[in-house]
C-alpha positions in Angstrom: -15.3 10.1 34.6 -15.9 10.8 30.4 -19.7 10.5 31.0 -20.1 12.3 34.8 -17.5 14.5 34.7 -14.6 15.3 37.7 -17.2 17.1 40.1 -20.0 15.0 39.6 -17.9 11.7 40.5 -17.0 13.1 43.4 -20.1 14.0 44.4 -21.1 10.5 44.4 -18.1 8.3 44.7 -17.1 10.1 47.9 -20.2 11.3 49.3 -19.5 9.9 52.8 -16.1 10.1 53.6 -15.8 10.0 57.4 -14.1 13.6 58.7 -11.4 11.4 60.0 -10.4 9.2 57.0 -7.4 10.0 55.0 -7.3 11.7 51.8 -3.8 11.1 50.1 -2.0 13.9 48.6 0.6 13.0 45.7 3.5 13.1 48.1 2.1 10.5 50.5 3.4 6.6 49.9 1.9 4.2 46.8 -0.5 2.2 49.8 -2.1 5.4 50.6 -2.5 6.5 47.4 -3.4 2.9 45.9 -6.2 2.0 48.5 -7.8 5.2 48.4 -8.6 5.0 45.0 -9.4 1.1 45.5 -11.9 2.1 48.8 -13.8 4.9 46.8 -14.4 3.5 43.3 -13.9 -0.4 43.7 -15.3 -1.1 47.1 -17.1 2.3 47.1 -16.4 2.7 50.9 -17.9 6.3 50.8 -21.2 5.4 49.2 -21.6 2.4 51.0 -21.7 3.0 55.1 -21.9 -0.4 56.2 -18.0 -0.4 54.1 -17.0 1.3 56.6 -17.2 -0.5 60.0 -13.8 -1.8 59.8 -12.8 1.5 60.9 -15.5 3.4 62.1 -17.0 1.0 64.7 -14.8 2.3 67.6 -13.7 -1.3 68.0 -10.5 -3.1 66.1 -8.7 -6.2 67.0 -5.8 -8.2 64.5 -2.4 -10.1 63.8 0.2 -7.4 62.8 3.7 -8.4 62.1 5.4 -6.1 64.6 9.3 -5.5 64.8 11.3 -6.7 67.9 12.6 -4.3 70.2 16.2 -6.2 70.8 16.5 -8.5 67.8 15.3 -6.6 65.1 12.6 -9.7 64.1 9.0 -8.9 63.1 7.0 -11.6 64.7 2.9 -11.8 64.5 1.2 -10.4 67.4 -2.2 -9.5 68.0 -3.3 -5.7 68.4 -6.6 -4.5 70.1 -7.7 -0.8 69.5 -10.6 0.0 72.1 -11.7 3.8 71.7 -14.0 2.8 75.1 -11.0 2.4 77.1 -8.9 5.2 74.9 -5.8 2.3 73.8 -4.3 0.5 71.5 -2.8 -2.4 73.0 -1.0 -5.3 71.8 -0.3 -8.7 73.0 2.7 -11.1 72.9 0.8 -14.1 72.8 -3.1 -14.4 71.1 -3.9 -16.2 74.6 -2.6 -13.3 76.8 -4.4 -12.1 79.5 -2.3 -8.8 79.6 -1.1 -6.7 77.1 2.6 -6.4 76.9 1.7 -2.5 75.8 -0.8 -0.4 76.5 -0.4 3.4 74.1 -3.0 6.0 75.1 -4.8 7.3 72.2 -4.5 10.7 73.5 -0.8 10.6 73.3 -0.7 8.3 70.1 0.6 8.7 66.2 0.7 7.0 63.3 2.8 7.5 60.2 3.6 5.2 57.0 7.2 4.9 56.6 7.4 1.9 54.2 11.1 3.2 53.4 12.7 3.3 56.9 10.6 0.1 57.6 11.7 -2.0 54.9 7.7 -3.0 53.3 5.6 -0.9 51.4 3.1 -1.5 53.8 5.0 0.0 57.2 3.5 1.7 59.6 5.2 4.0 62.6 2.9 4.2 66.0 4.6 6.5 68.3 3.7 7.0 71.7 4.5 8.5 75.0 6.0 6.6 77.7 7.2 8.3 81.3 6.8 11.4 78.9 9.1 9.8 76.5 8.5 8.8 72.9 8.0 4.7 72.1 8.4 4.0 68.6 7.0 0.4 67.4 6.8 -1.0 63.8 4.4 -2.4 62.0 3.2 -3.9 58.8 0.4 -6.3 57.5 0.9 -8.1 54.1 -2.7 -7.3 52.7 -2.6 -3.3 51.9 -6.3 -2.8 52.6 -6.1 -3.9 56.4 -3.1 -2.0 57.3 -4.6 1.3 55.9 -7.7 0.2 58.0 -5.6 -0.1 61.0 -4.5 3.5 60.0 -7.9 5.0 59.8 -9.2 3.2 62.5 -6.5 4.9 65.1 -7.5 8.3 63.3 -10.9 7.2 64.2 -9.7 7.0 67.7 -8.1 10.3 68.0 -11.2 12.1 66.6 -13.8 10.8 68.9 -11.1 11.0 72.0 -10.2 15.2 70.6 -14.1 15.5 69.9 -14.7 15.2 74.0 -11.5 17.1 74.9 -12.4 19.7 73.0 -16.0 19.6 72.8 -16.6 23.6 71.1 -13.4 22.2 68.3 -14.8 22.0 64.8 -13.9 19.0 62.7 -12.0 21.3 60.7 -9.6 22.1 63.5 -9.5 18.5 64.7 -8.4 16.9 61.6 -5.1 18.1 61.1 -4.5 17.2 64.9 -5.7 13.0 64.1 -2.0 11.9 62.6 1.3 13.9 61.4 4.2 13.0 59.6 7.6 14.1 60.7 8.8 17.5 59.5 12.3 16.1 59.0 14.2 12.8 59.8 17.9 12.2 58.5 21.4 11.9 60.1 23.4 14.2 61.9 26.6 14.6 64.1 26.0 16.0 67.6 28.0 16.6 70.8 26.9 16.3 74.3 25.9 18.9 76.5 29.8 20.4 77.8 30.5 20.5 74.0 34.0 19.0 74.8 33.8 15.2 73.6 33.5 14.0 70.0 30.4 14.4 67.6 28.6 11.3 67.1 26.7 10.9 64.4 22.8 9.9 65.0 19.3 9.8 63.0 17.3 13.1 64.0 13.4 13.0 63.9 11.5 15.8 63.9 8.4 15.6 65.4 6.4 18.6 65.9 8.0 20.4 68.9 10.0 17.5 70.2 13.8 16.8 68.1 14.6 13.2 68.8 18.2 11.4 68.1 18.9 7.3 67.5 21.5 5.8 67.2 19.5 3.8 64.6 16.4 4.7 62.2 14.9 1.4 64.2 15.4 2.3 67.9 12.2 1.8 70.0 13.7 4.2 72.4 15.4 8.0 72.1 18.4 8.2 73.2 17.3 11.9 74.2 14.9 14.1 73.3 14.9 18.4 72.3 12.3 20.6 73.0 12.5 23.8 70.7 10.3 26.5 71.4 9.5 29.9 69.8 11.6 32.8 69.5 9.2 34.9 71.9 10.4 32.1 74.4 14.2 32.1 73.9 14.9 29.5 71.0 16.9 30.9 68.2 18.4 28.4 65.3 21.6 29.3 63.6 23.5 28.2 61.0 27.5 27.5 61.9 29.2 26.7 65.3 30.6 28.4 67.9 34.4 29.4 66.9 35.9 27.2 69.5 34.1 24.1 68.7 36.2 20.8 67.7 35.7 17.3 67.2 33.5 17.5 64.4 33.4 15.3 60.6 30.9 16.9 59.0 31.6 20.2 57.9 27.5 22.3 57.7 26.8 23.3 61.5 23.8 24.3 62.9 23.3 25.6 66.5 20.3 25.7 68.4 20.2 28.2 71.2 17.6 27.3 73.7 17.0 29.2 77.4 19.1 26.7 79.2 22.0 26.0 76.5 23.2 25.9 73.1 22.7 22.5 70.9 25.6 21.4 68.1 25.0 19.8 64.9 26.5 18.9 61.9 25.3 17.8 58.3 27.4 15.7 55.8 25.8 18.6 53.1 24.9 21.8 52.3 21.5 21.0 51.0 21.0 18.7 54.0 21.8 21.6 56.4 19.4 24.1 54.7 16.6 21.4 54.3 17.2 21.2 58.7 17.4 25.0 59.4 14.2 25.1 57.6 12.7 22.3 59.6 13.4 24.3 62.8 12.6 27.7 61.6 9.2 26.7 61.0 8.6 25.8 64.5 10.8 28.9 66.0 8.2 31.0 64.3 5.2 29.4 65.3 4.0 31.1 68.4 3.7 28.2 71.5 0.1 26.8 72.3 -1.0 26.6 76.2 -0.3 23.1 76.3 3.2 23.2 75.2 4.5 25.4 77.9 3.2 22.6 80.0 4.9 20.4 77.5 8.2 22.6 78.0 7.9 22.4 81.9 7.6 18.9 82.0 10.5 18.3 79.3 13.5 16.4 80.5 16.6 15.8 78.1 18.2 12.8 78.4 22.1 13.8 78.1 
């Protein structure tokens, strides 16, 4: 860096970083941050092409420790990512014949969340099931393969988005490859008469789609919120209606969507304006094509 300068390093040390590969920002986790800077100057991944095959050659297979639906155990079990079929699978036993999951890469995301997981190394693959979201967790003890495993499913998504959208630059592809969640965190809510007792649940943001467990863990929604734009009827408010009751926490927010009104509560203030921002952001964003279909087909689970 003394004797090449900042601009000149780069020009060498990351002259072939694949349009799909991650580049950490300083709010993403330590592995991301740590095995970028080990892929580029110690391994030099982005000099070197043939580095890069454990993710780029369309083609991944592996042991991950993977969290149990029921029990809560993480048990080995061995992953296949096939970009010729378009799946990630994975397999209860190394000598299965089936897999016991198959997740479409065009409906597929990955995001480290080595916090909520419990390892600095845990990853979140979501995916959609009977146009529901799956959530499985996974980790590997060496830091290097599970950021591979990341890229590799970026990988994935670019060649799959690269057909689907043949005229798409990279440019606009990229930011569609992987997302993290524009909020997660409890909240109370009440059910769809708004006449039994708040419940308090973990809220996940996800893009369009506002997704309550009854634990950070769950493999399964217990039901799911589509919230449009405000040129299609969604509105976000701060407080509840004046009749409500049954609530603990004391911040409400109110969603008002075309077919009824959503209640929540936050333990905070801060917690409160940190969610009404969350779904602002989306209310103002004008819907794409897809997501009215996305909004047609969208069934909340009371």
């Amino acid at each position: 860096m003394a004797s090449h300068g900042n601009e000149a390093a780069r020009a060498t040390f990351e002259s072939k970083v694949p349009s799909f590969y991650y580049r950490p920002t300083s709010s993403d986790c330590q592995l991301l941050r740590e095995q970028w800077v080990r892929a580029k100057y110690e391994r030099q991944e982005f000099i070197l092409l043939e580095k890069q095959e454990p993710y780029s050659a369309g083609y991944r297979e592996g042991l991950l420790w993977k969290r149990g639906r029921d029990n809560g155990q993480f048990l080995s079990r061995k992953f296949v990512l096939t970009e010729r079929e378009g799946a990630l699978k994975y397999f209860n036993k190394n000598d299965a014949k089936e897999p016991k999951a198959i997740m479409k890469i065009e409906h597929l995301n990955a995001t480290f969340q080595p916090a909520k997981i419990g390892h600095p190394h845990g990853l979140q693959v979501t995916y959609l099931k009977d146009n529901s979201t799956r959530n499985i967790f996974v980790y590997h003890e060496d830091g290097k393969e599970m950021v591979d495993w990341f890229n590799a499913l970026r990988a994935a998504r670019f060649h799959y988005l690269q057909v689907a959208f043949p005229g798409a630059s990279d440019m606009d592809l990229v930011p569609k490859l992987s997302r993290n969640y524009l909020k997660e965190g409890y909240m109370e809510k009440t059910g769809p008469k708004q006449t039994e007792g708040f419940r308090k649940r973990w809220f996940t943001m996800d893009d369009r789609r506002l997704m309550y467990f009854k634990d950070p863990l769950d493999a399964f929604a217990r039901g799911e919120v589509f919230i449009g734009s405000k040129e299609s009827g969604y509105t976000v408010l701060e407080g509840l209606p004046p009749s409500t009751q049954g609530y603990h926490w004391p911040h409400g927010i109110t969603i008002v969507t075309p077919d009824r009104k959503f209640l929540f509560t936050c333990e905070t203030e801060a917690d409160r304006k940190e969610w009404v921002e969350a779904f602002q952001r989306v209310v103002d964003r004008p819907m794409l094509p897809q997501e009215y279909a996305v909004e047609a087909h969208f069934k909340h689970k009371p």
